[in-house]
C-alpha positions in Angstrom: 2.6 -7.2 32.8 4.7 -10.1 30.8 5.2 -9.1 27.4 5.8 -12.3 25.4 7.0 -12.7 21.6 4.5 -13.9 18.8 7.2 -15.1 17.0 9.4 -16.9 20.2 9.2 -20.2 19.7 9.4 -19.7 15.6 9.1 -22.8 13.5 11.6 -22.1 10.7 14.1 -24.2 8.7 17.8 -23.6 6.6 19.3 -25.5 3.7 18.1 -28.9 3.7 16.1 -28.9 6.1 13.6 -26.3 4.6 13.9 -28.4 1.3 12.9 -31.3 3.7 10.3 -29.7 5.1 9.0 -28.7 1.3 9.0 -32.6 0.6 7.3 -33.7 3.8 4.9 -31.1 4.8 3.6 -30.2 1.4 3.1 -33.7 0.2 -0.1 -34.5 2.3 -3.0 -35.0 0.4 -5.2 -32.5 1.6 -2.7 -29.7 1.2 -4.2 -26.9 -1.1 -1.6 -24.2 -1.8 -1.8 -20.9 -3.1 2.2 -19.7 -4.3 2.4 -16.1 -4.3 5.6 -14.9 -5.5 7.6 -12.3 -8.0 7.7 -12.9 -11.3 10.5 -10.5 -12.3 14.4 -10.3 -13.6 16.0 -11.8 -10.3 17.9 -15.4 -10.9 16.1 -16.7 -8.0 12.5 -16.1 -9.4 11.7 -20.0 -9.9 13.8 -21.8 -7.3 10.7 -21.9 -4.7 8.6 -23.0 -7.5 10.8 -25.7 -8.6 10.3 -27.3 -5.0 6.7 -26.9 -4.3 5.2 -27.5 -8.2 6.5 -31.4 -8.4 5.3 -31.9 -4.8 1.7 -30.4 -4.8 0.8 -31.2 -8.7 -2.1 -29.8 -9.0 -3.1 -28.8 -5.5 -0.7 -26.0 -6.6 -2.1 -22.4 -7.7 -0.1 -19.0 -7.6 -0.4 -15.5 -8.2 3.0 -14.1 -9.7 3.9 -10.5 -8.8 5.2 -9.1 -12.0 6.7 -5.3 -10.6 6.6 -2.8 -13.7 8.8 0.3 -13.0 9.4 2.7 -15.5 12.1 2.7 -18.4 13.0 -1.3 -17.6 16.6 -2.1 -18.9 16.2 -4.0 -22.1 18.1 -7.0 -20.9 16.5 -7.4 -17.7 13.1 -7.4 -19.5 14.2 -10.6 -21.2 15.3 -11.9 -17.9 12.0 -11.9 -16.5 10.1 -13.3 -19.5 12.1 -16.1 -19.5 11.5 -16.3 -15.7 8.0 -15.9 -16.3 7.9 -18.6 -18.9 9.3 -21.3 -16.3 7.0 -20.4 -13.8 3.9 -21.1 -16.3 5.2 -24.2 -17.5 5.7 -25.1 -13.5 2.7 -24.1 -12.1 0.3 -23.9 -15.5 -2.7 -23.0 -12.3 -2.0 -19.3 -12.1 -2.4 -15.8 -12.4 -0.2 -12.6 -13.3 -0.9 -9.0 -11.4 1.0 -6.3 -12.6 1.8 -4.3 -10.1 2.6 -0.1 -11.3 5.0 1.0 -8.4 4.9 4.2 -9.4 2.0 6.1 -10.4 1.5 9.3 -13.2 2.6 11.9 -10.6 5.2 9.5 -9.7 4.2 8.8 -6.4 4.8 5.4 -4.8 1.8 3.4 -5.0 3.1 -0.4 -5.6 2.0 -1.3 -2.0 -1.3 -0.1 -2.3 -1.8 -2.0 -5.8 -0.9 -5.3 -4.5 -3.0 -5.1 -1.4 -6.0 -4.2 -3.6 -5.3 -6.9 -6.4 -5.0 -9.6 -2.9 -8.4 -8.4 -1.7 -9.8 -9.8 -4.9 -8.3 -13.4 -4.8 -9.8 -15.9 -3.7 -8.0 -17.6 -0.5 -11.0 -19.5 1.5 -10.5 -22.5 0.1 -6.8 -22.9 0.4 -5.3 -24.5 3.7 -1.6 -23.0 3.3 -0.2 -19.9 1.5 3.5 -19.5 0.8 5.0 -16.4 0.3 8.1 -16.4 -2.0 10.1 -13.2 -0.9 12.9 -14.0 -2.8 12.6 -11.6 -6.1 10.2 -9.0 -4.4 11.0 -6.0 -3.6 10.0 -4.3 0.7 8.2 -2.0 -1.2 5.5 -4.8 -2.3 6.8 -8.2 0.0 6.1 -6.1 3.3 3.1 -5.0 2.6 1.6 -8.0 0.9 2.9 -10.2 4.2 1.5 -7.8 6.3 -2.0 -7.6 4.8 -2.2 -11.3 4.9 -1.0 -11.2 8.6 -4.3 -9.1 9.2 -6.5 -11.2 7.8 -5.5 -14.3 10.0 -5.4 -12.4 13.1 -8.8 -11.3 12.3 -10.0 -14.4 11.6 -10.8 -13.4 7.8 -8.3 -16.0 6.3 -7.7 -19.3 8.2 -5.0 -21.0 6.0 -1.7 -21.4 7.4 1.1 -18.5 6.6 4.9 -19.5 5.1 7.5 -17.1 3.7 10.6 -18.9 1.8 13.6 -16.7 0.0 16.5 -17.7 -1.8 19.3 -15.9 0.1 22.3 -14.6 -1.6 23.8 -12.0 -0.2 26.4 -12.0 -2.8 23.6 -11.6 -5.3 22.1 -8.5 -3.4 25.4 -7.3 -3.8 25.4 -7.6 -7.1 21.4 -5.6 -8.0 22.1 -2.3 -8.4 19.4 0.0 -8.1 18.5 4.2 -9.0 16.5 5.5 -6.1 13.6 7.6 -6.1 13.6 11.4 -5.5 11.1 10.8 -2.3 11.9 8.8 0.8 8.9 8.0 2.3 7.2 4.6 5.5 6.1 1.6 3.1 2.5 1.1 2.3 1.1 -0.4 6.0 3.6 0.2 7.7 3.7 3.7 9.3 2.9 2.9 12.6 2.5 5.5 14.9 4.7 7.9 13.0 1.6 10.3 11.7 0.4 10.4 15.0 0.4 13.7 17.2 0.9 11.6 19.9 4.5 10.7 18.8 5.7 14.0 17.9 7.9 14.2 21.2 9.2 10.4 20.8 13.1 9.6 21.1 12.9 8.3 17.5 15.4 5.6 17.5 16.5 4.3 13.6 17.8 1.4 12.8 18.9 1.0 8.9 20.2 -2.0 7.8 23.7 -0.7 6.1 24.8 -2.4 2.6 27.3 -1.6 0.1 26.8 1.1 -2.7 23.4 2.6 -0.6 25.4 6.0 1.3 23.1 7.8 -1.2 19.6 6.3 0.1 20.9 5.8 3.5 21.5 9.4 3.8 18.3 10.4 2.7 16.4 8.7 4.9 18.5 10.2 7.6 17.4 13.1 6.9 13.6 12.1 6.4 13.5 9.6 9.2 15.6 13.0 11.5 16.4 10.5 14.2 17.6 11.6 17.5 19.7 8.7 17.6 21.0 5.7 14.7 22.2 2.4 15.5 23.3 0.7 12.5 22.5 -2.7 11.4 25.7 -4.7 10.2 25.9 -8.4 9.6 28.0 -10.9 11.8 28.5 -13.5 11.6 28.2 -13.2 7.5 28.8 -15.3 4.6 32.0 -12.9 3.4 33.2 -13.1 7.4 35.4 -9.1 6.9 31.9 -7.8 5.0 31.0 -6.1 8.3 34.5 -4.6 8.4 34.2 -3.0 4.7 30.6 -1.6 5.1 31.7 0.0 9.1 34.2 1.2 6.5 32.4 2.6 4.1 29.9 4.5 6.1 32.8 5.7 8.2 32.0 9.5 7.5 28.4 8.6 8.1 29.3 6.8 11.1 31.5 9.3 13.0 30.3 13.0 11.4 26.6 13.0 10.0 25.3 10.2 12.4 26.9 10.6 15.4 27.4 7.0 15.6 29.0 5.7 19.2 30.7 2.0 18.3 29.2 0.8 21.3 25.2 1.4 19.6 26.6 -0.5 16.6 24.1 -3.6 16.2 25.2 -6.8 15.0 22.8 -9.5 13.5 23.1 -13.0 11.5 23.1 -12.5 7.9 21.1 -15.7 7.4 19.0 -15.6 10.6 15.9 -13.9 10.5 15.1 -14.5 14.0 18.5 -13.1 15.4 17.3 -9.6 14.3 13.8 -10.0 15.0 14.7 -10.8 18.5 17.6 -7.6 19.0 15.4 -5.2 17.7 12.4 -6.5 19.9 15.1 -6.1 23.0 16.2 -2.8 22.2 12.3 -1.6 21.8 12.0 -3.1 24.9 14.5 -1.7 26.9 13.9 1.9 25.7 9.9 2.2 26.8 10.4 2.5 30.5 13.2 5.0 30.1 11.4 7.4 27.3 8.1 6.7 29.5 7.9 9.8 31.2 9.8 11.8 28.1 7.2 11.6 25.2 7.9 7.9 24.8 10.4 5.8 22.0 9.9 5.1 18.8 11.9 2.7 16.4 12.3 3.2 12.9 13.4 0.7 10.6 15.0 1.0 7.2 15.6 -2.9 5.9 18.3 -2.9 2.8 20.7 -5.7 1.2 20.2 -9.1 2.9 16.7 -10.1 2.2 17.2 -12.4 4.9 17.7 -9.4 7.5 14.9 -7.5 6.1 12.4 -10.6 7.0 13.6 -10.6 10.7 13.1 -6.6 10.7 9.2 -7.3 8.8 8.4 -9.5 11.8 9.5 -7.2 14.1 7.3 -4.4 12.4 5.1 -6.4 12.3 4.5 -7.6 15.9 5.4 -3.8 17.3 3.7 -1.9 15.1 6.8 -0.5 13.6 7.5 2.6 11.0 9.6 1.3 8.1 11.2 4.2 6.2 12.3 3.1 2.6 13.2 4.9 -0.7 11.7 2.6 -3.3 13.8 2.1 -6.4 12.9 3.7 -10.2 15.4 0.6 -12.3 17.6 -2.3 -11.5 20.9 -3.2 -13.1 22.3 -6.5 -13.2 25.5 -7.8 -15.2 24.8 -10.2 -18.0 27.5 -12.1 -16.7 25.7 -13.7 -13.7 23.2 -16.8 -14.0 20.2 -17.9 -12.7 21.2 -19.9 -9.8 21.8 -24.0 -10.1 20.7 -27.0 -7.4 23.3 -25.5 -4.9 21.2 -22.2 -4.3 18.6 -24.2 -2.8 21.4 -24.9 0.5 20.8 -21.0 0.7 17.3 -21.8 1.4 15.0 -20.3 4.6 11.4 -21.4 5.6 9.4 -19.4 8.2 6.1 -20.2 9.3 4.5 -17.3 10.3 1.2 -18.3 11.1 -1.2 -21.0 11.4 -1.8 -24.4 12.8 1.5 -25.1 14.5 1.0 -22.2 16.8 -1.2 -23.1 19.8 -4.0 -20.3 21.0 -4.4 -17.7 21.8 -1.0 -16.1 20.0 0.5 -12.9 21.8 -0.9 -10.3 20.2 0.4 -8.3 17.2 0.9 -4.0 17.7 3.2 -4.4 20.9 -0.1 -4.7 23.2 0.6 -6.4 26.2 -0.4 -9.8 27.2 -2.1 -10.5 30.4 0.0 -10.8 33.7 0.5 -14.4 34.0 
């Protein structure tokens, strides 16, 4: 049987393009747009909005995501009001959903929360829906896009599916952030992890490595308890040696507690999403025939710094039914000194269309089943 990719052709754009595509796309008339998008402390909160509110006018709605975490630094608070401000004044059509991450027991819940406040909106009427990744979190981005995923392949939602962020990688750099006490596979995406039926899998994982995260990366080591790792480092990058200084950083991790062989080191485009969605769809392709007849392969994926990365590793979960192991954060810290972003973070810009009317019928199929021999 063929196996095809859902997502090979992708329509996406970079830089000026996207902001092309923002101008040209979204300014037909019937266009009815429902932005849905974080409304928190990050300095590239409002630079989707700022595109697509003078654009659309009033065929422009959103629903801002506003993450509440316990004990929020001070300053970072003020951050996001003023965020929050701009995007009312932008979009004045809209509505706030606080999302709890945590609960009372302290138990991850944010996932859960902003599938359920989703399931109450009302998204019939709308003919596109863009989600702005950009100052979400995995925790609540993967499985909002995935949720919204499912209701178009199941012919519940019919509008047409975007996802923009603001990539920075300096920036993600820059977010520090205190982990929680318990790893654990983000809301919707445990795949077949729980199953019996995987117990005896050659569990392959695949974290994405990123300065300052030994800590959490290590952890999930130990949760995921891979038989083997193949790290994720970017290249080509926007700091060309920062592949060098993480291989560098993780070199205990690399050579003692992971076991790490150079040769399974992977290497993807920092500001490609598709160059990482298609290596880790090869390597879980390549490793099915030969874990057939030994309990099977499974791939794990941990996504971390480059939110462009971690959208090429959401499609891929996405399309193969893929565990994603993540420790969600408890607070972020961010120096006072750095600015919310000017016109120039907008070249930093990436657009992919995920689903909808570009895409002719039928689509390969999402959860790695197999298309029909051709």
């Amino acid at each position: 049987m063929e196996r095809k990719s859902r997502w090979d052709p992708c329509i996406s754009h970079t830089a000026n393009e996207a902001e092309a595509f923002i101008a040209g796309y979204f300014a037909q008339t019937d266009r009815k747009v429902v932005l849905i998008a974080g409304a928190g402390f990050d300095p590239r909160t409002t630079v989707v909005a700022q595109l697509l509110a003078p654009t659309l006018g009033a065929n422009l709605r959103a629903i801002f995501l506003r993450e509440n975490r316990p004990n929020p630094n001070p300053i970072l608070l003020g951050r996001a009001e003023a965020n929050i401000s701009e995007l009312s004044k932008l979009i004045p059509a809209h509505e706030i959903q606080e999302i709890e991450v945590f609960g009372s027991d302290g138990a991850v819940i944010g996932g859960r929360n902003v599938v359920n406040g989703l399931n109450k909106c009302k998204l019939a009427d709308v003919t596109d829906v863009v989600v702005d990744a950009s100052a979400l979190s995995v925790g609540t981005s993967y499985p909002l896009v995935g949720y919204l995923t499912q209701c178009i392949e199941r012919k519940k939602l019919t509008a047409n599916l975007h996802l923009f962020v603001a990539h920075d990688a300096a920036l993600d750099g820059q977010i520090k952030s205190t982990p929680s006490d318990t790893p654990s596979y983000v809301h919707g995406f445990k795949g077949r992890s729980t199953l019996d039926e995987a117990a005896g899998a050659a569990k392959l994982w695949l974290p994405q490595l990123a300065t300052g995260r030994r800590g959490v990366l290590n952890r999930l080591h130990t949760f995921v308890s891979p038989n083997d790792t193949c790290p994720i480092l970017p290249f080509p990058a926007s700091q060309p040696r920062l592949g060098d200084r993480l291989a560098e950083e993780f070199l205990t991790e690399l050579e003692e507690s992971w076991s790490v062989d150079s040769r399974d080191i992977v290497f993807a485009a920092e500001e490609d999403p598709l160059d990482l969605y298609r290596t880790i769809l090869r390597l879980d392709d390549l490793r099915k025939p030969v874990f057939a007849g030994a309990g099977g392969s499974m791939l794990v994926l941990s996504p971390l710094g480059s939110k462009v990365m971690a959208l090429g590793a959401l499609m891929a979960a996405l399309e193969r039914e893929l565990p994603v192991a993540y420790l969600e954060s408890l607070n972020y810290e961010l120096d006072e000194e750095v600015s919310c972003p000017g016109p120039d973070s907008r070249a930093n810009l990436i657009h992919i269309w995920l689903e909808g009317d570009v895409y002719p019928q039928p689509r390969p199929p999402l959860s790695g089943q197999p298309t029909s021999v051709s």
